[in-house]
C-alpha positions as CSV (number, residue, x, y, z in Angstrom):
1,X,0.3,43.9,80.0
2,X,0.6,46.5,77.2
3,X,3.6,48.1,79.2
4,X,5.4,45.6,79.8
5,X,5.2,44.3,76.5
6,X,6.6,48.1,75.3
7,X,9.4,47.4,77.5
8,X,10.1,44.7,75.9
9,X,10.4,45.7,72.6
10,X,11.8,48.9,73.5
11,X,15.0,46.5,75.1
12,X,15.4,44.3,72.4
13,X,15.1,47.4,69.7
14,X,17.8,48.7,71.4
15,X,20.2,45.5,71.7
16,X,19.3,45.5,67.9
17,X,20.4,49.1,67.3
18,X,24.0,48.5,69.3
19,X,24.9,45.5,67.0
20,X,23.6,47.3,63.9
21,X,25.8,50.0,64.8
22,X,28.7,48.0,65.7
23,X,28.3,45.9,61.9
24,X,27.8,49.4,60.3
25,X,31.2,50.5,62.3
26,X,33.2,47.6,60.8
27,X,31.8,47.8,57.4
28,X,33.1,51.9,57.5
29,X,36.3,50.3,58.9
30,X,36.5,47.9,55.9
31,X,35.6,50.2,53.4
32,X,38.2,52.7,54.2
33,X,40.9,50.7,54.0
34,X,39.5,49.2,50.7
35,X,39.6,53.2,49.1
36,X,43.5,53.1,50.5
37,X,43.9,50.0,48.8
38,X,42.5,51.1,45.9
39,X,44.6,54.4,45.5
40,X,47.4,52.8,46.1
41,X,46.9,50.3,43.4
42,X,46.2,53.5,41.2
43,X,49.5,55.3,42.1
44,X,51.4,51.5,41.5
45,X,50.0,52.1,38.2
46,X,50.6,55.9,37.1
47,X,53.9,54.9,38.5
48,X,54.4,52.4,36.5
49,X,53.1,54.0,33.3
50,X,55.5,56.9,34.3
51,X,58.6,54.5,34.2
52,X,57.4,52.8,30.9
53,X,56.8,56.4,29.4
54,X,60.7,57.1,30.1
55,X,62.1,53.8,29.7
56,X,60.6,54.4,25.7
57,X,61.5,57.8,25.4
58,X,64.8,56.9,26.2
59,X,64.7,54.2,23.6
60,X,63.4,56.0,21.3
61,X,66.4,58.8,21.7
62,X,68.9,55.8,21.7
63,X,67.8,54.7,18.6
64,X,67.6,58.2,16.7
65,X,71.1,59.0,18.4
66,X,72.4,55.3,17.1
67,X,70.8,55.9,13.8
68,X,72.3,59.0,13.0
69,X,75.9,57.3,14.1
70,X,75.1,54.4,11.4
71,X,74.3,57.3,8.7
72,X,77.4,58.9,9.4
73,X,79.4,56.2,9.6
74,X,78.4,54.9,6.2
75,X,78.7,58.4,4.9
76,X,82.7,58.2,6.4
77,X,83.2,54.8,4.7
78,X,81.9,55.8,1.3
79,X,83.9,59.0,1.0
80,X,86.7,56.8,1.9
81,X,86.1,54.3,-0.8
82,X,85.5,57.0,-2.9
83,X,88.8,58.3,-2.1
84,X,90.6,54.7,-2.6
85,X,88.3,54.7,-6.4
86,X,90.0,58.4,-7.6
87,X,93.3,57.5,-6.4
88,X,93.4,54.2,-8.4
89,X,93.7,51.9,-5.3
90,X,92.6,48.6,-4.8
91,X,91.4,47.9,-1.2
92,X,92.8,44.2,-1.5
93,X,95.7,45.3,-3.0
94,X,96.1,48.1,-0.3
95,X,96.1,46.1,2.4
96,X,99.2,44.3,1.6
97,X,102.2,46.5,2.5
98,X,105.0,45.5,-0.2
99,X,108.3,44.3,2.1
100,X,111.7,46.3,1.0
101,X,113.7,44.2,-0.9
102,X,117.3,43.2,-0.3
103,X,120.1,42.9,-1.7
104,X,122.8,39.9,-1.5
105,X,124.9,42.5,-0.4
106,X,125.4,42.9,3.0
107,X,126.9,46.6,3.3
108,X,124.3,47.8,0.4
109,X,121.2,49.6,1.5
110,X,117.8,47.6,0.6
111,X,115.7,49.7,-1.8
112,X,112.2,49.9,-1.1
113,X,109.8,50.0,-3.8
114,X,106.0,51.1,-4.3
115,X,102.8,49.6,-5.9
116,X,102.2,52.6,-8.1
117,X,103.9,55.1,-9.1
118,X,101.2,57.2,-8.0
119,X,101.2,58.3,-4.3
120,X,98.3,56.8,-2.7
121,X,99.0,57.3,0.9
122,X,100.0,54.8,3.4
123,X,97.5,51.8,2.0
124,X,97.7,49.5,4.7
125,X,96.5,52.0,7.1
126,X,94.0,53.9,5.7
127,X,92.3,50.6,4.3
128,X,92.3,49.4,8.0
129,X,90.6,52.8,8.7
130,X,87.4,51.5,6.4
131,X,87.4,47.9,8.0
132,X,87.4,49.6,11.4
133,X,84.6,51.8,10.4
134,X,82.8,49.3,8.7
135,X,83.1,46.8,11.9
136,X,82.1,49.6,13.8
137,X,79.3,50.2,11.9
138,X,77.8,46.9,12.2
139,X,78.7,46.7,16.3
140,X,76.2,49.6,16.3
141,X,73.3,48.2,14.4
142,X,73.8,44.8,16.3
143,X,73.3,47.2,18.9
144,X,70.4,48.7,17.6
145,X,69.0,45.2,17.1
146,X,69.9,44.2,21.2
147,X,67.8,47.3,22.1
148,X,64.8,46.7,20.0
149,X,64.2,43.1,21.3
150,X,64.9,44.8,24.4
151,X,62.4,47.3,24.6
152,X,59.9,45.0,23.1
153,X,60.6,42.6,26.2
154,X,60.2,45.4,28.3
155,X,57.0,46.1,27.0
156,X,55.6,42.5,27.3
157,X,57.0,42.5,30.8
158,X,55.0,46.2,31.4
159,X,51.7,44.7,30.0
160,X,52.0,41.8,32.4
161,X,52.7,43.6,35.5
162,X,49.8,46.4,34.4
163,X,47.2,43.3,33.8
164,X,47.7,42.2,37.0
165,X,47.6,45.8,38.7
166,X,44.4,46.3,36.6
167,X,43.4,42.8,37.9
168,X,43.8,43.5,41.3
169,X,42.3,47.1,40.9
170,X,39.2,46.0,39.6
171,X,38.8,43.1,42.6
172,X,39.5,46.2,44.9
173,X,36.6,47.8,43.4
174,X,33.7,45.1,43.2
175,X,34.6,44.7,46.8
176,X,34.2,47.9,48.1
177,X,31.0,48.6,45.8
178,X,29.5,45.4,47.9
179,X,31.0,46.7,51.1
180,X,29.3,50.0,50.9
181,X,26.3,48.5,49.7
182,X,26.0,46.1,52.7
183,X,26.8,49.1,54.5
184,X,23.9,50.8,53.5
185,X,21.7,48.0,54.1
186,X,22.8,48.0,58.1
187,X,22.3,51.9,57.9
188,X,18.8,51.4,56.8
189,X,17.8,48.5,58.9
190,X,19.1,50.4,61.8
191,X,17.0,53.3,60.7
192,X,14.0,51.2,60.4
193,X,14.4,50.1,63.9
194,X,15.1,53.8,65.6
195,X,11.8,54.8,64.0
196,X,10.4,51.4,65.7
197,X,12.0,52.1,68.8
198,X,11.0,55.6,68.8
199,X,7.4,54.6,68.4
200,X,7.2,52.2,71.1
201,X,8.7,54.8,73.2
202,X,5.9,57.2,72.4
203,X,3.5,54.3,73.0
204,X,5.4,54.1,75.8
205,X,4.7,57.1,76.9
206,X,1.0,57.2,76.8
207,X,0.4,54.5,78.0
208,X,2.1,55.6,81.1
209,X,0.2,58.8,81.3
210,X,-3.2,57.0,81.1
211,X,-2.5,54.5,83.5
212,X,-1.6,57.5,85.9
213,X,-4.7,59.3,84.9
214,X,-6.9,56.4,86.2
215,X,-4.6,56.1,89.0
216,X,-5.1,59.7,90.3
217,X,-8.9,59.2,89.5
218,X,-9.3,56.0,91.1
219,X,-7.7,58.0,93.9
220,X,-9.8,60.5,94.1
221,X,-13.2,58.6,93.9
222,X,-11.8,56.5,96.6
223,X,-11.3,59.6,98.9
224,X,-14.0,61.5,97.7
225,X,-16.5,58.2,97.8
226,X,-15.8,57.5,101.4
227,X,-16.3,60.9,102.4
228,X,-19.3,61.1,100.5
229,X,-20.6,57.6,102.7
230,X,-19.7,59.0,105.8
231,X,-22.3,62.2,105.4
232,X,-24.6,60.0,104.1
233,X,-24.9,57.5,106.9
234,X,-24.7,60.6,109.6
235,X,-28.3,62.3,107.4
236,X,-30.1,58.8,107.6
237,X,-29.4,58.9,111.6
């Protein structure tokens, strides 16, 4: 009959409710530890940006630091040339160190002798000095070259690792926006079926009080139809 049939539906709206409930609860589950994922992705990435920002500030100071050095380096080995230019002396020439001479003479002192009359310093020495400063000069630009190719790598190697943060990122993201919009599917298809189990229920209920309304009246023209019988058999004796 029409109640049990109520019944029915009422039950299996019910049983549909709990497991619509239950998928809605794992979705919310999934979904939340999708937005964790996804910030910490983010923060892998400002992280990472943060490194690269220093690592290239750093490079950049290197390279203005090593820069000036070269400048005044070449600054120090052009004065010195220049020095080597006024005083008349030859760089190759410098270089060599004349040897004292001596004598066949054993007890006879050797007598040392100069390129020039002119003083010009201790040649040998100082020209080292420009060779040194000139080596030293190119150590640092070979230097300067290293840490380019360096930091170049390390930006390849930067843009590779973010790719792949971005990558994963945007994978995070498609599958949470399809999470939440399964989730909202379950949330409206239990909605749907509250309302139609809610309505059954107030069928439900109607039907209940009309059925106890013809009960009671049955009742009473039971009652009051056999009383009625009873004074009407006693006025036709």
């Amino acid at each position: 009959n029409d109640i049990e049939d109520l019944n029915s539906n009422i039950e299996k709206a019910g049983k549909t409710i709990e497991r619509l409930e239950a998928e809605a609860k794992r979705l919310e589950g999934e979904v939340s530890v999708l937005k964790e994922d996804i910030n910490a992705t983010r923060t892998q990435r400002e992280e990472r940006l943060a490194m690269r920002n220093t690592e290239v500030e750093e490079f950049r100071q290197a390279m203005k630091d090593d820069a000036d050095a070269v400048e005044l380096l070449k600054q120090a080995t052009k004065t010195m040339q220049e020095f080597y230019r006024r005083n008349k002396i030859e760089l190759a020439l410098a270089a060599k160190r004349q040897e004292p001479e001596y004598t066949k003479d054993a007890d006879k002192a050797p007598e040392t002798t100069w390129s020039d009359a002119k003083y010009g310093g201790r040649t040998s020495e100082t020209t080292g000095l420009v060779a040194i400063l000139q080596m030293i000069t190119e150590d640092v630009e070979k230097e300067m070259a290293t840490a380019k190719k360096d930091d170049a790598d390390a930006q390849a190697q930067y843009e590779k690792e973010d790719s792949a943060m971005k990558a994963t990122l945007d994978e995070q993201l498609a599958l949470k926006l399809a999470k939440e919009k399964e989730l909202n599917e379950v949330n409206e298809r239990t909605q749907d079926k509250q309302e139609f189990k809610d309505a059954k229920e107030s069928d439900l209920g109607a039907e209940e009080q009309l059925k106890e309304s013809i009960t009671g009246d049955c009742a009473w023209v039971e009652s009051h139809f056999e009383s009625r019988r009873t004074k009407r058999k006693a006025e036709m004796d």
